[in-house]
N, C-alpha and C positions, 0 to 999 in steps of 0.2 A: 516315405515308404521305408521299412526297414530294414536292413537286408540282411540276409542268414549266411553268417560265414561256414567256409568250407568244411573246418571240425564240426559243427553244429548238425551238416546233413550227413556226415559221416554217424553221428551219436543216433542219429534218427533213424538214417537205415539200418545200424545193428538195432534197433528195439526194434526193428517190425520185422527183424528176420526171428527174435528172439520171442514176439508177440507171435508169430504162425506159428511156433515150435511147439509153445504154450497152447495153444489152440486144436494142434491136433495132438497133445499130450506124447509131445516127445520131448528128450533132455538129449542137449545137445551134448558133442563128446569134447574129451579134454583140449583133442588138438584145434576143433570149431571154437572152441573159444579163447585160445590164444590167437588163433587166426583174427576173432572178432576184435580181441584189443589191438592186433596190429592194426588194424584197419582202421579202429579209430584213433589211432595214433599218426596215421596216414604214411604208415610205411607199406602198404600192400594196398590195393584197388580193390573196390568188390568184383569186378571180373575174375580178379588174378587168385583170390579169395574163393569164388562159386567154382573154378575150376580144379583149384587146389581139392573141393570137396567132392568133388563131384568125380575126380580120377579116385580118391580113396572111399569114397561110400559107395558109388553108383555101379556096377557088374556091366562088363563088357557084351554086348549080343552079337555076337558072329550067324549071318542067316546065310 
């Protein structure tokens, strides 16, 4: 069996975060894809990455 090293599933999930982006016809911004090469460089997590994006894109809702 073969096994998939750690870089390998990192290069995988930036394409599928960059294959839905594609898909719902968005382009992602300068700083999402420095994020993205850190990632697969394995300086930054995707957790640490979705959050990072997620305090600068997503609008806080106070109910």
């Amino acid at each position: 069996m073969k096994t998939i090293s750690k870089s390998a599933k990192r290069q995988k999930a930036v394409a599928n975060v960059l294959a839905s982006l594609r898909i719902e016809q968005l382009t992602p911004s300068p700083s999402v894809v420095s994020g993205l090469r850190t990632c697969i460089a394995g300086n930054v997590t995707t957790d640490k990455l979705l959050a990072d994006v997620m305090s600068r894109h997503v609008a806080l809702r106070r109910v």
